[in-house]
N, C-alpha and C positions, 0 to 999 in steps of 0.2 A: 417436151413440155414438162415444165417443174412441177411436181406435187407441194403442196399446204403440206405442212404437217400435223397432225393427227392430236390438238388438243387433248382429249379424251383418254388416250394412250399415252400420253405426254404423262397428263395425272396421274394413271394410274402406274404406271412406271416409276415416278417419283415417290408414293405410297409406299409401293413395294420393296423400295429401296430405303424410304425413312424405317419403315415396318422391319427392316433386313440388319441396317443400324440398330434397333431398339433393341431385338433380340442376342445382340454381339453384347451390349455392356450390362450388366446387370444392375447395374446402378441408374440408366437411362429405364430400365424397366420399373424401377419402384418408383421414380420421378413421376411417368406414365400413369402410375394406379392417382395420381392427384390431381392427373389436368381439371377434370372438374371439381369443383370449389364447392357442392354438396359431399363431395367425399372429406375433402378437408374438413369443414364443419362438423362430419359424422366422426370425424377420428378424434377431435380435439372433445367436443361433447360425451363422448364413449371414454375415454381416456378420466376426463373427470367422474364419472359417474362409477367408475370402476375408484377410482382410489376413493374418493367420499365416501364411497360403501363401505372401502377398506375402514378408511378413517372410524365412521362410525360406529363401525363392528368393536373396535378394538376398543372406543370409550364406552360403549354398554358392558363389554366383558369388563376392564378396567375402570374403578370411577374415582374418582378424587374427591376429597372429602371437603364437604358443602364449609362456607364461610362461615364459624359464629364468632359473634362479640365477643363472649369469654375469652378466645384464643386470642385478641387483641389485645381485653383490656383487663386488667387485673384491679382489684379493689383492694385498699387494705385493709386488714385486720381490725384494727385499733379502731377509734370514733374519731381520725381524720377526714376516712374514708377516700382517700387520697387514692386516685387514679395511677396505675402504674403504664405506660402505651409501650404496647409492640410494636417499635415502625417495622420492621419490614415486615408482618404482616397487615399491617396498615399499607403499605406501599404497595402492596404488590394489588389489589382494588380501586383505590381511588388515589387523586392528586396529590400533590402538595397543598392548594387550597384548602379542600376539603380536607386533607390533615386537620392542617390547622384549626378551621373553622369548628369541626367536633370535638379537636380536644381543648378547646379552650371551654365550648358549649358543657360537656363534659364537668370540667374542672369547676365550671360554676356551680353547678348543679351536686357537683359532691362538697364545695364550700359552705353550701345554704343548709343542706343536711347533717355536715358537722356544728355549725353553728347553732343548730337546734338541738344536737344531743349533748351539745355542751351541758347547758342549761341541768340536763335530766343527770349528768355528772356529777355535775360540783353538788346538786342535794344529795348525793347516793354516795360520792366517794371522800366526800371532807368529813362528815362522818364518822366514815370507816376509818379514815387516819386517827381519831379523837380513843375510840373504845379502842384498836386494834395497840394505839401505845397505852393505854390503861390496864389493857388485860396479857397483853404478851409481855410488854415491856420494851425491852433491847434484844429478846431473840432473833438476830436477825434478820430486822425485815427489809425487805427487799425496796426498793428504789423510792417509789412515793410514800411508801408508810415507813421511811424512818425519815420525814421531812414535817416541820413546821405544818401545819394546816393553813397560819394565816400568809404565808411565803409560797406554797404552789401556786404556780403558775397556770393559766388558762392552756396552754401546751403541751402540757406535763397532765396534765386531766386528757386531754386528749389522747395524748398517747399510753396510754394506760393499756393492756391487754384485759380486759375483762374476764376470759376465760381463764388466763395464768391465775391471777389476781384469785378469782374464784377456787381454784384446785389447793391454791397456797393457804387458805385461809382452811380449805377443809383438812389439808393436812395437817395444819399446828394449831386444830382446837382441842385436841388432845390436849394441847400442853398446860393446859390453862386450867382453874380449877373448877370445881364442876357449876357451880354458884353462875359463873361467865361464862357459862357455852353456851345456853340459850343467846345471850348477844351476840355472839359469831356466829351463830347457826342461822340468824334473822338477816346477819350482815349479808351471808351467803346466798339465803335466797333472794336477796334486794337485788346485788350484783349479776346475779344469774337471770332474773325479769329483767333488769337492763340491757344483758347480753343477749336476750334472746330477741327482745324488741329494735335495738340493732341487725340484729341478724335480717331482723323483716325487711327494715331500710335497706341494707342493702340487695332483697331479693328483687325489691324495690329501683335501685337503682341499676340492678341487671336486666329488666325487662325493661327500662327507658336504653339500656343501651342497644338492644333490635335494632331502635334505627338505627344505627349505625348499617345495614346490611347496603353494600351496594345497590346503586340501581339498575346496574345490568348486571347479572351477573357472568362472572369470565371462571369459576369454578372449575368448568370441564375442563377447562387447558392443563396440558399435563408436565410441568416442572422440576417436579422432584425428582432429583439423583440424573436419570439421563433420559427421561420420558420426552425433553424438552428438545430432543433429535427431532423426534415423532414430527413435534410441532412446527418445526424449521423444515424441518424436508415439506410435509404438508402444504404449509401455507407458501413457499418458497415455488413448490411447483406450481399450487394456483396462480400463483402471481405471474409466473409464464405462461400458462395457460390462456390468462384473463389478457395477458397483451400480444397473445398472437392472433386470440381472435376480433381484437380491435382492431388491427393490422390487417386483417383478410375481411373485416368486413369495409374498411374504409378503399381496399384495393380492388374490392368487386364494385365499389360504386363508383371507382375512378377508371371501370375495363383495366385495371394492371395485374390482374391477379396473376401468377407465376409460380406453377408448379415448384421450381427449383429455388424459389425465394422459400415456399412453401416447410419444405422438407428440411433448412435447416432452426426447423423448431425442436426435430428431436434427439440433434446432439445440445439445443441448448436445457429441454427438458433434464438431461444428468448433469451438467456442466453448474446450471442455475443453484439447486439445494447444496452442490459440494463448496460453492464462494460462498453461500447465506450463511451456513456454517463457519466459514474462516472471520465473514462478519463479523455473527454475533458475539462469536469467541475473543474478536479483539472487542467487538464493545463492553462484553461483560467485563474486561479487564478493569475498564475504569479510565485505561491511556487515552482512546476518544476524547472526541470535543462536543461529543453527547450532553447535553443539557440534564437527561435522567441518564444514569449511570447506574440505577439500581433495577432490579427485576418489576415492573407494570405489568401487568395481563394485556390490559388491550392496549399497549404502546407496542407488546412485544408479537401481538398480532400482527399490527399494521408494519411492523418494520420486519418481520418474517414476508410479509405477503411483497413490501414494499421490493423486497432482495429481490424477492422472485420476476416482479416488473422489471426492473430497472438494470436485470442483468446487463444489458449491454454495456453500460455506462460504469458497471464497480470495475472493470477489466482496467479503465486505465487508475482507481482510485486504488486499485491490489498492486498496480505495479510502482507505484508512489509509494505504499504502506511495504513494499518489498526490500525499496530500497532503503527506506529508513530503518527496518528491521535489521536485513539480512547486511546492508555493509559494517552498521558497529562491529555485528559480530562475526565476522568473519576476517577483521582489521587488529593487527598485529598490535598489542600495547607494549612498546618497548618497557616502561614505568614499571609497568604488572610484571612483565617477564624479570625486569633486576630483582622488584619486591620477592617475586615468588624465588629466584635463586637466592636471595638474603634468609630466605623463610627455612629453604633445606637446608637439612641438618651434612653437614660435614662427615663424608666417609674414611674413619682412619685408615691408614695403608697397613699402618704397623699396631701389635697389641700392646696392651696398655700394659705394662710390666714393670713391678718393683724389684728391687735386690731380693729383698725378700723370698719373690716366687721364684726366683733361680736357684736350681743344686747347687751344692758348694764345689766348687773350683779342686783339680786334682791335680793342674797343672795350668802352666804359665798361658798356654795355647785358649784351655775352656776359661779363663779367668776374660784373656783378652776378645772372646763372643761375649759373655756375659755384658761385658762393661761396653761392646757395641749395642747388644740389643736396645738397654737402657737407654744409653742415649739415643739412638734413634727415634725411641719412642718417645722422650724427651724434647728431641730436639721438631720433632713432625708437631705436635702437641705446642710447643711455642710457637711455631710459625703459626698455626690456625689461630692460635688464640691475638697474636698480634695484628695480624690480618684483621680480627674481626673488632679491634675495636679504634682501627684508621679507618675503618668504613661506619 
């Protein structure tokens, strides 16, 4: 009579022989520690919370110096007041829009205040041009006061330095007789209450430039010189991070989850921030077909973090950028190679020797070396020079 056989023992047989396999490869053992998909969540969560810590350790020790206006925008001197702008640190906070839009807002706003101290000019320094040729004469004077009073121009009053103007006038009242210092002396202090009430305007017109402050600020991100690794590895790895866990949560609601799909997140974890890198490096080049081509703050966030997503998909746009890189240069330019042989310089065989530098002949024998050497040398030195000017 035939025996059933023994379910039970069946299972538990096969257990012990999966269990038997697992312990053989050690690679099927670390597969193992991930069958459940709270593990996986615990390790990619842990993972994050350990570098962010990193991260933010590193920017309380290190900080980057907060955004002001000044650093953008420069004022000038004179009573233009003519706005000078820093784009790229304009760029590196806000758009091109908002470029735009502020410094045009800007420029109006320093045209309405030069056009007002015009005014407080021409009574202070037409003037000055009147006494300062009465009482100096032809000393010398410097740009507007050796000009016509009724021939300056509304331009030329603007651009006047006040402070120059001032120091000039207190150095050459010396020269003048004592009768006319009082007038130069009253010229100076006119000039000097001009200059100072300028000076307000523009303190004035640096605390309208505030607004300019971004409205997010991207300050903390770290840029300069080679901090901007930091940033690329960081957000490069979040970006892995952020789509594996998209990936394991959409494959536990579809039952697929797969230890061994699992695990290769963390050869892509190193693989991700070393491409983001080769990225950003060619996009800083400029060769891109990057739209911005210049340093953004939060462009260069989003396209740090973006590397880090989207690793799968740069593999085939690197081996595209590989071959257009790496064949020019590694392809023989026959052209360059003539050019560069055309470029070196010709090595003589023989020394360059005149009659001259040979001893005098004692006999028929040293007479007939001598009269070889020469012409060898001679004759080597015609050929190269003929050579070079058929080619």
């Amino acid at each position: 009579m035939r025996r059933e056989p023994d379910l039970a023992a069946t299972r538990s047989r096969r257990r012990f022989l999966d269990r038997r396999k697992t312990q053989a490869r050690p690679e099927s053992r670390f597969v193992a520690c991930f069958n459940n998909p709270v593990t996986a969540f615990v390790t990619l969560f842990g993972a994050s919370v350990v570098v962010l810590g990193l991260y933010v350790s590193i920017h309380l020790i290190h900080r980057e110096k907060p955004f002001k206006a000044e650093d953008a925008v420069r004022i000038a001197e004179d009573g233009t007041f003519e706005p000078t702008f820093k784009e790229a640190v304009l760029q590196r906070f806000f758009s091109r829009q908002q470029i735009v839009e502020m410094e045009q807002r800007v420029r109006e706003k320093a045209q309405s205040l030069s056009q007002s101290a015009l005014e407080m000019r021409r009574d202070t320094l037409l003037p000055v041009i009147a006494v300062v040729q009465s009482t100096l004469g032809t000393r010398g004077r410097p740009g507007l006061l050796g000009q016509d009073a009724a021939t300056v121009t509304d331009a030329e009053l603007s651009r006047v330095r006040l402070g120059l103007l001032s120091a000039w006038l207190s150095t050459n009242v010396s020269g003048v007789v004592p009768e006319q210092r009082p007038a130069i002396q009253q010229l100076v202090a006119e000039i000097s209450l001009l200059d100072n009430l300028e000076n307000e305007t523009r303190k004035e017109l640096r605390t309208e430039l505030q607004e300019l402050e971004p409205p997010l600020s991207f300050c903390w991100l770290y840029t300069e010189c080679g901090w901007w690794l930091i940033e690329v590895l960081l957000w490069s790895f979040l970006g892995v991070q952020a789509n594996t866990i998209i990936a394991l949560i959409g494959a536990c609601r579809e039952s697929k989850y797969s230890p061994a799909e699992f695990v290769l997140f963390f050869p892509k974890i190193l693989l991700a921030p070393l491409l983001a890198l080769v990225v950003v490096a060619f996009w800083s080049s400029g060769l891109s077909e990057s739209k911005i081509s210049y340093l953004n703050l939060p462009y260069f966030l989003v396209f740090s973090f973006a590397l880090g997503f989207v690793t799968e998909g740069i593999y085939e746009k690197l081996r595209e950028l590989g071959r257009l890189v790496v064949t020019p240069s590694t392809t023989l330019s026959q052209a360059k190679l003539e050019e560069a042989s055309r470029r070196t310089p010709y090595q003589y065989r023989t020394r360059n020797v005149m009659p001259a530098d040979l001893p005098p002949a004692n006999s028929f024998a040293e007479l007939e070396k001598n009269i070889s050497t020469v012409l060898k040398a001679r004759a080597e030195r015609a050929v190269v020079a003929a050579t070079a000017l058929n080619n």
